[in-house]
C-alpha positions in Angstrom: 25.1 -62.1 175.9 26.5 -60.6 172.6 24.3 -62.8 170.7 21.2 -61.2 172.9 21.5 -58.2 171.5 22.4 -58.4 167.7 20.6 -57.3 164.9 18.3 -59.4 164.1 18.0 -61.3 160.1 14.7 -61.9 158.8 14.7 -64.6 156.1 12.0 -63.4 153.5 9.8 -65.4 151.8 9.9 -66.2 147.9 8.0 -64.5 145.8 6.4 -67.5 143.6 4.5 -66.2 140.4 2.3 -69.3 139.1 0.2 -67.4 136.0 -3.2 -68.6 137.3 -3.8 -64.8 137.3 -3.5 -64.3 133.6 -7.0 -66.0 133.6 -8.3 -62.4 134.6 -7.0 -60.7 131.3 -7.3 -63.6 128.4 -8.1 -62.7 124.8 -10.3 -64.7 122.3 -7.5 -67.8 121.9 -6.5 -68.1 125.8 -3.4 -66.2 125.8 -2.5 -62.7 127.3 0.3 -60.5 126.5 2.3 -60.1 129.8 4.0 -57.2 129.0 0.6 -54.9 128.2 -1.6 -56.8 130.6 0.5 -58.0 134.1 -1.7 -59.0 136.9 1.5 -59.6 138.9 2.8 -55.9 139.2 2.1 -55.7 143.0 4.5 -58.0 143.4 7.1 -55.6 141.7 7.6 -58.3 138.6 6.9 -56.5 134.9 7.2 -58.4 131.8 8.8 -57.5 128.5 8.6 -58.7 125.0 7.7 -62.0 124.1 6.1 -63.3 127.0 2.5 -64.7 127.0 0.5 -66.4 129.8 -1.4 -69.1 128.2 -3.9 -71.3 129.5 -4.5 -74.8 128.7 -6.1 -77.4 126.9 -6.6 -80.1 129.6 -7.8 -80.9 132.6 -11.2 -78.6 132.2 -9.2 -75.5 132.1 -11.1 -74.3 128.9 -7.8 -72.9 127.1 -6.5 -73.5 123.7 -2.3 -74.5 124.4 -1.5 -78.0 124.2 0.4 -78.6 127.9 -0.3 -80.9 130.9 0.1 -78.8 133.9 3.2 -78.7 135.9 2.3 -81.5 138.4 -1.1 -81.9 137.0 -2.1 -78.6 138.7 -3.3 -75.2 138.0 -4.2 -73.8 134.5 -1.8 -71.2 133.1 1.9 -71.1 131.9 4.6 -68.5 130.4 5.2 -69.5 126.5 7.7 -68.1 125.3 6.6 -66.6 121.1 6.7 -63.8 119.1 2.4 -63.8 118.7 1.0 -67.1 119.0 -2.7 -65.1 118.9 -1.8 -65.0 115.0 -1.7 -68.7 115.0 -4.2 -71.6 115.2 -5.1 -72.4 118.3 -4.8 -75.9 117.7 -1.3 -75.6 116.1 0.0 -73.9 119.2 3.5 -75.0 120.7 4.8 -76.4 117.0 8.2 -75.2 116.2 8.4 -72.1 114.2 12.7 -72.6 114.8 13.2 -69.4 112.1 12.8 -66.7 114.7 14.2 -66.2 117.9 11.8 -64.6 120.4 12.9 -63.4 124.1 11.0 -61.6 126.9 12.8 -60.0 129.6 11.3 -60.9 133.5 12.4 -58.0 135.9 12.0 -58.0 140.0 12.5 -54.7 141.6 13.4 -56.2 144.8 15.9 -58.3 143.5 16.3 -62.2 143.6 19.8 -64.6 144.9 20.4 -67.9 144.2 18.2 -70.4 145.2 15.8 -69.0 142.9 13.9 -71.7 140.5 11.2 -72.2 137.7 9.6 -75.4 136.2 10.0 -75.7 132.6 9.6 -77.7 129.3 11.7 -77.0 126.1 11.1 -78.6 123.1 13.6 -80.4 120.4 15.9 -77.2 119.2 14.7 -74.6 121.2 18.1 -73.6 122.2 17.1 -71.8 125.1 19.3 -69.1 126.6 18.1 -67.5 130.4 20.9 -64.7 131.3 21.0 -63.1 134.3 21.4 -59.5 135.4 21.9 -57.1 138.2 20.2 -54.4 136.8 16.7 -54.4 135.5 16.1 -54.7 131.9 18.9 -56.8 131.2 21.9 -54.5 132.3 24.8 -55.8 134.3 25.6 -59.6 133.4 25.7 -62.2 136.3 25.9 -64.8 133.9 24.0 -67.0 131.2 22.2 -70.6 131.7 22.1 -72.6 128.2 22.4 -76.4 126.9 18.8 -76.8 128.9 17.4 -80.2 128.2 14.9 -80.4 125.7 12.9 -83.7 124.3 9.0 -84.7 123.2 6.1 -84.7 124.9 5.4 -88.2 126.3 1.6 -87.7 125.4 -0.5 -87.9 122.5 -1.4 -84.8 121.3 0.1 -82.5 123.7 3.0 -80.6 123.2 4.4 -79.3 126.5 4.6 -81.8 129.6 6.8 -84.2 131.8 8.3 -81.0 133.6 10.4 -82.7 135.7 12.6 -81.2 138.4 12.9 -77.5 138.9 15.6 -75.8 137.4 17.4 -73.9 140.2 19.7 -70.4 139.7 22.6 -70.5 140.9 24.7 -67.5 140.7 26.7 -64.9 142.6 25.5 -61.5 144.0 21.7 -59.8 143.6 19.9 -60.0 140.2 17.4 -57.9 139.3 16.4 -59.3 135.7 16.2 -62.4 133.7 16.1 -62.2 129.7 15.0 -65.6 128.0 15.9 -66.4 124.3 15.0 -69.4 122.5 13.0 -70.6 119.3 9.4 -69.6 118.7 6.2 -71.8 120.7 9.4 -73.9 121.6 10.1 -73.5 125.4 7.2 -72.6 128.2 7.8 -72.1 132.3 5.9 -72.4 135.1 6.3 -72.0 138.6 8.4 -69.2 138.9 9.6 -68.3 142.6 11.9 -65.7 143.4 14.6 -66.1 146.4 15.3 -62.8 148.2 18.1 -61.7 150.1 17.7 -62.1 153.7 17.7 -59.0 155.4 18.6 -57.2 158.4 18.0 -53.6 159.9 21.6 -52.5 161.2 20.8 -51.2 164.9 17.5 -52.5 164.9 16.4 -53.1 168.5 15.8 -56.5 169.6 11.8 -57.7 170.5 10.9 -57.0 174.2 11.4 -60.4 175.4 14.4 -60.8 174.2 15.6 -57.1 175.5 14.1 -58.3 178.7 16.1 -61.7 179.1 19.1 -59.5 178.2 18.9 -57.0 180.9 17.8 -60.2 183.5 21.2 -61.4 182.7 23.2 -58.2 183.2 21.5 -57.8 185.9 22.6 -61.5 187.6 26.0 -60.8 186.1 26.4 -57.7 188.4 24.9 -59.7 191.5 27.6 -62.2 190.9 30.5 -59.9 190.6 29.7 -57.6 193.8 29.2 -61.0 195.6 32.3 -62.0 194.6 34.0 -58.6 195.6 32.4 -58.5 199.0 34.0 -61.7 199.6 
């Protein structure tokens, strides 16, 4: 009976950010600065720094940065540089390993562990993700590093073989994510936010379930006054 009538926990879905959108907002080289043009602020996510969607080269996507998609599909990506539009196009993605970029990704809403994001990072990228409770990287949770980094396994292409998807794992509710790392040396994808599952304390349970509870009460009684009568 108790479990009839307790609040009840609504697992939420993710909130996955895949930077096909940046397609809407791309400059003359097929890159868009997230933090001045974010098609993915409904969603409560804002981008700062040195984040830029990017579009690429292959599979008929008609952009200018050398990557195979993450799992051969969709277009767009996050690279991680301090202006790549300054750059050739066709020199995109080579190490620049003198500067040390970072863009800070916050979610209002707040994200748990469980969250993920695809990624490739080139040969001494040294990339750093931190973690925070706060937006705007206030409040360490804690720091990823040593992520593993390698070539390309294609001709001509500088970001690709993905592989598995780098899960967070950390304790309590983040609210921000700062990445670090060397210049056109570490790109993501894929981004998909776990959120807490929540519950609405008192919240009254759906009809049918109200109804099966008061059925039972009511059989409960029946049985008791039979068994006093007797």
């Amino acid at each position: 009976m108790a479990a009839l009538v307790q609040p009840a926990f609504a697992a939420l879905e993710p909130v996955t950010i895949d930077f096909e959108k940046i397609t809407l907002d791309l400059d003359q080289w097929g890159m868009v600065a997230l933090a001045s043009n974010n098609p993915y602020a409904e969603l409560g996510v804002a981008f700062t720094g040195d984040a830029w969607g990017v579009r690429s080269n292959a599979r008929g996507c008609g952009g200018f940065s050398s990557f195979a998609p993450v799992g051969g599909a969709g277009c767009g990506a996050l690279l991680l540089a301090s202006n790549p539009s300054i750059e050739d196009p066709a020199t995109i993605g080579v190490a620049a390993a003198t500067q040390s970029p970072s863009f800070t990704i916050n979610f209002a809403e707040g994200f748990v562990a469980g969250s993920s994001l695809s990624y490739k990072a080139l040969v001494s990228s040294n990339v750093r993700i931190e973690l925070f409770s706060g937006l705007d990287g206030v409040g360490s949770l804690g720091t990823v590093d040593g992520l593993a980094a390698g070539k390309c396994g294609i001709a001509a292409v500088e970001f690709c073989d993905w592989g598995d998807p780098l899960t967070l794992n950390f304790g309590g509710v983040a609210k921000s994510m700062v990445v670090t790392g060397g210049d056109e040396l570490f790109m993501l994808d894929n981004l998909s936010f776990a959120r807490q599952d929540a519950s609405v304390p008192g919240q009254l349970p759906e009809p049918a379930s109200l109804a099966l509870a008061l059925s039972a009460l009511g059989v409960l009684g029946w049985s008791r006054k039979r068994a006093g009568a007797r």
